[in-house]
C-alpha positions in Angstrom: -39.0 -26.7 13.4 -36.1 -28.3 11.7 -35.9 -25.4 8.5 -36.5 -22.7 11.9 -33.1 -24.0 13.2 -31.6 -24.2 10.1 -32.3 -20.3 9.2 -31.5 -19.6 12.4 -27.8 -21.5 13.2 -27.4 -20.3 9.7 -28.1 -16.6 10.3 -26.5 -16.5 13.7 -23.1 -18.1 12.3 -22.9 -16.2 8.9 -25.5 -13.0 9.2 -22.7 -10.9 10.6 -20.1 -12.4 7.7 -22.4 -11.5 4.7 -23.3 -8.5 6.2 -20.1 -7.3 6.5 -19.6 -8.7 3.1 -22.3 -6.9 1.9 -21.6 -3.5 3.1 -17.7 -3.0 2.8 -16.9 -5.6 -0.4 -19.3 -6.5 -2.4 -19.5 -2.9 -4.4 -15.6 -3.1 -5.0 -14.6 -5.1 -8.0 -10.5 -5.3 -6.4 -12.1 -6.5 -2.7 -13.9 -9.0 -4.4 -10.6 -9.9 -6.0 -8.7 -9.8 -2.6 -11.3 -11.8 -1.6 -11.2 -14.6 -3.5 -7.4 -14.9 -3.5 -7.7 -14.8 0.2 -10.0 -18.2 0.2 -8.2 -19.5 -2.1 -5.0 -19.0 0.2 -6.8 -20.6 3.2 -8.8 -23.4 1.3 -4.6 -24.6 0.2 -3.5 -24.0 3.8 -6.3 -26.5 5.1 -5.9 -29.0 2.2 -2.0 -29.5 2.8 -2.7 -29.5 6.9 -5.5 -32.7 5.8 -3.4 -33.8 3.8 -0.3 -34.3 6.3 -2.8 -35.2 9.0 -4.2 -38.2 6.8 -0.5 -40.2 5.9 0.0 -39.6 9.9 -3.2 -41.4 10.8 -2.5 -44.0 8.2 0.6 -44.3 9.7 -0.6 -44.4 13.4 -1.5 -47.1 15.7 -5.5 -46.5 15.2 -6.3 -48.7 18.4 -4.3 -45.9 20.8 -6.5 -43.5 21.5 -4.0 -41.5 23.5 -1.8 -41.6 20.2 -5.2 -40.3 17.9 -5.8 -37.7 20.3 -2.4 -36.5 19.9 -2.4 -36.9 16.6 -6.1 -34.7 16.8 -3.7 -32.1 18.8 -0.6 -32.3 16.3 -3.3 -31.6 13.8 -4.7 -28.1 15.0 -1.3 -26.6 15.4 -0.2 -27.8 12.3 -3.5 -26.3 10.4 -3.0 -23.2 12.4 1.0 -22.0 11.7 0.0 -23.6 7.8 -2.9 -20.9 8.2 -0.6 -17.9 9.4 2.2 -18.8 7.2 -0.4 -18.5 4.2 -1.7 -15.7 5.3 2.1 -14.2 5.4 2.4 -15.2 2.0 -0.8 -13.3 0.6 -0.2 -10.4 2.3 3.2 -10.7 0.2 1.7 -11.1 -3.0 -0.9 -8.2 -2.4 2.3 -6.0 -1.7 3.5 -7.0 -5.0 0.0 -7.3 -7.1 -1.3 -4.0 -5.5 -0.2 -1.7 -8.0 -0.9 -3.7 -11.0 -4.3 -4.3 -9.5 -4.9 -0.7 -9.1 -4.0 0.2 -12.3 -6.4 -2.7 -13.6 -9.3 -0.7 -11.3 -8.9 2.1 -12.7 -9.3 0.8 -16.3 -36.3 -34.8 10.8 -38.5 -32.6 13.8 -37.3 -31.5 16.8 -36.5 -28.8 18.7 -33.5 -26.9 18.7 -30.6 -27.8 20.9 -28.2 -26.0 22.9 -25.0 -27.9 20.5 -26.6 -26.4 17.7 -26.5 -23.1 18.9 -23.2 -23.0 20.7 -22.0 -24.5 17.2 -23.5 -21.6 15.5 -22.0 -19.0 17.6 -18.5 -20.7 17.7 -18.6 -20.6 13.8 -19.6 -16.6 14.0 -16.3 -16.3 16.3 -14.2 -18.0 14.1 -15.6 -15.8 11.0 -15.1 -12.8 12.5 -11.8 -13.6 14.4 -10.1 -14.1 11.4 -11.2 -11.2 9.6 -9.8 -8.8 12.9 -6.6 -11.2 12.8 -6.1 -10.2 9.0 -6.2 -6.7 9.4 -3.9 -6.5 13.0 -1.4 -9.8 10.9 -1.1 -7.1 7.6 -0.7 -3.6 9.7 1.9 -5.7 12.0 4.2 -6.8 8.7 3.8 -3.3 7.6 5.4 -1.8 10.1 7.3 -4.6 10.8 5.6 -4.8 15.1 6.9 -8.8 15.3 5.2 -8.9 18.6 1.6 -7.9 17.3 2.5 -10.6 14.8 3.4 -13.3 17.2 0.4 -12.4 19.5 -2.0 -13.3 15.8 -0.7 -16.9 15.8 -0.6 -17.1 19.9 -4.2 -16.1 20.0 -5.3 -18.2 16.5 -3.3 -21.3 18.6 -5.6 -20.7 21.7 -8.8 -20.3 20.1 -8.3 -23.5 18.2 -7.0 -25.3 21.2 -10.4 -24.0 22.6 -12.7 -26.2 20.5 -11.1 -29.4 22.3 -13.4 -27.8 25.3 -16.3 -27.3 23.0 -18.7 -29.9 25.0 -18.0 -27.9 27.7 -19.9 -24.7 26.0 -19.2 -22.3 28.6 -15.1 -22.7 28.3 -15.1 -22.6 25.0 -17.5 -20.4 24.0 -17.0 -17.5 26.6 -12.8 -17.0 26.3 -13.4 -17.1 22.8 -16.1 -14.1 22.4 -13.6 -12.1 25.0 -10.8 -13.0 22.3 -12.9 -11.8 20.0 -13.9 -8.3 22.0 -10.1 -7.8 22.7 -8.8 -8.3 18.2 -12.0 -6.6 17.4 -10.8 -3.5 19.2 -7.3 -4.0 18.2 -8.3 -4.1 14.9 -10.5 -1.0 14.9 -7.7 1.4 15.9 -5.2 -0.7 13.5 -7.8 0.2 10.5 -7.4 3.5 11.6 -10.3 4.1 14.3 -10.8 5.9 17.3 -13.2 6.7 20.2 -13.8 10.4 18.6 -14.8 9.0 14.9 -16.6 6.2 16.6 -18.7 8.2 18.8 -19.6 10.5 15.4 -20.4 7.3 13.4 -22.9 6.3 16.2 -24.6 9.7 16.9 -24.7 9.8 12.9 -22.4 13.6 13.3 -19.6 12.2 10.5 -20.1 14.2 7.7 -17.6 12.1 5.3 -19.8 8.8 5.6 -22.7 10.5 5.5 -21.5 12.6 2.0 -20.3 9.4 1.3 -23.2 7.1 1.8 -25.5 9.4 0.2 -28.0 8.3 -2.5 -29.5 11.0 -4.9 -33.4 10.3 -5.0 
């Protein structure tokens, strides 16, 4: 039972992820590069927001626990604008590497509990959310819509403040999925989308992804 709810927290909070992976990265040398300098971008983000939130806690009373929650508080906001403002700055260097790049291309037991799951799901959310949040952060600095740009960190701030409510499973986990419904379609017509190509993809009528798709036998 316990490998059962390993597989399946596992699956449910990264299937989608490597899927996605999978299908739109993995067979393009220069995503795989984006990739990687994206990580690497958001592991530094997260290691300078521990790193501040560490010398404040040394620095704290430790006996307050109004102060430590604070400080919990202070924390997320901090990881979060660290987070966006990294992101800022690898969508700057990707404007500047882009064409160098592209020239580069072309050369124990027991039975599963409801924490577990709601954990698993929250994680999928947070996977996903920041993938739609890239795409509508980049379109918005390309064409300069400040607004679409504030309304990224806004919604990255309320998600995050969301966890605090995470024993709570149902007001955490049910504005976070309608976040998620809301930048998902946001970031489907920013990449480009609409209801007419959507409707072909689904009834399987595009002919461009099916030509492009297709695998001689």
């Amino acid at each position: 039972m316990t490998a059962s709810v390993f597989f399946g927290c596992t699956f449910i909070a990264f299937g989608p992820a490597i899927a996605l992976f999978l299908f739109t990265i993995a067979r393009d040398p220069l995503r795989v590069i984006f990739l990687i300098a994206g990580a690497f971008f958001w592991l530094v983000s997260l290691l300078l927001s521990s790193l501040v939130w560490f010398v404040t806690v040394q620095m704290s009373n430790r006996e307050s626990a109004a102060q430590q929650k604070g400080l919990l508080i202070f924390g997320v906001v901090l990881s979060v604008l660290l987070q966006e403002a990294f992101r800022f700055g690898y969508y700057k260097l990707l404007k500047k590497a882009n064409e160098g790049l592209l020239v580069l291309s072309q050369e124990e037991t027991m039975p599963i509990s409801i924490r577990q799951l709601a954990y698993a799901f929250m994680t999928l959310a947070m996977i996903l959310l920041h993938t739609f949040w890239g795409v509508v952060f980049f379109e918005a600095c390309e064409k300069e819509r400040w607004g679409s740009l504030a309304a990224v960190v806004l919604s990255h701030l309320l998600v995050s403040c969301l966890t605090f409510a995470n024993p709570h499973y149902e007001g955490s986990l049910i504005p976070t999925y309608i976040i998620l419904s809301l930048m998902a379609t946001w970031a489907f017509f920013c990449a480009g989308g609409s209801l007419r190509n959507l409707k072909l993809c689904l009834t399987c009528k595009d002919k461009d992804f099916l030509l492009a798709n297709h695998r001689p036998r």
